[in-house]
N, C-alpha and C positions, 0 to 999 in steps of 0.2 A: 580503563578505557575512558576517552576522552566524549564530548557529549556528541559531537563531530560524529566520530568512530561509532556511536550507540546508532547515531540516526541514520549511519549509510546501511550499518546494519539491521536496522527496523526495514527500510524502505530494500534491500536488496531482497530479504524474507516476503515482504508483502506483492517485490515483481515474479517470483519465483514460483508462490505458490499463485498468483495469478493465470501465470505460463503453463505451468501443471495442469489445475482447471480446464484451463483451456481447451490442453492438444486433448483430455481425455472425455469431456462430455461433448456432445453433437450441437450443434447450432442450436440455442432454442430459443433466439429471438434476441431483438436491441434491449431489453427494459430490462430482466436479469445484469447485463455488461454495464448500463446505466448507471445498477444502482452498486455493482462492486466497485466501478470509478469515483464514483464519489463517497462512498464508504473511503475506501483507500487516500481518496485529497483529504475527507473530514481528520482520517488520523493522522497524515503528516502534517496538517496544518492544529490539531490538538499538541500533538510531540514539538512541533515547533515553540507555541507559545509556552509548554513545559519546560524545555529546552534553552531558550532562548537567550542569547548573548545580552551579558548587561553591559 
């Protein structure tokens, strides 16, 4: 697999089980969703600079 190919697949797992989450706990407020949004930037933006095109 290409590094491409790893990181659609990091990032397709990370919207998925997001989605999941989701539809299955009840609302419990903004600052829970807050901080899985920026969890999930921190690690596509860690994966990227691992990643990264030279």
């Amino acid at each position: 697999m290409t590094e491409n190919q790893i990181l659609a697949l990091i990032s397709s797992v990370l919207v998925l089980i997001l989605l999941l989450r989701g539809s299955r706990l009840p609302n419990r407020g903004v600052l829970p969703q807050i901080a899985i949004w920026l969890a999930i930037f921190a690690l596509l933006g860690l994966s990227y600079k691992v990643f990264q095109p030279t």
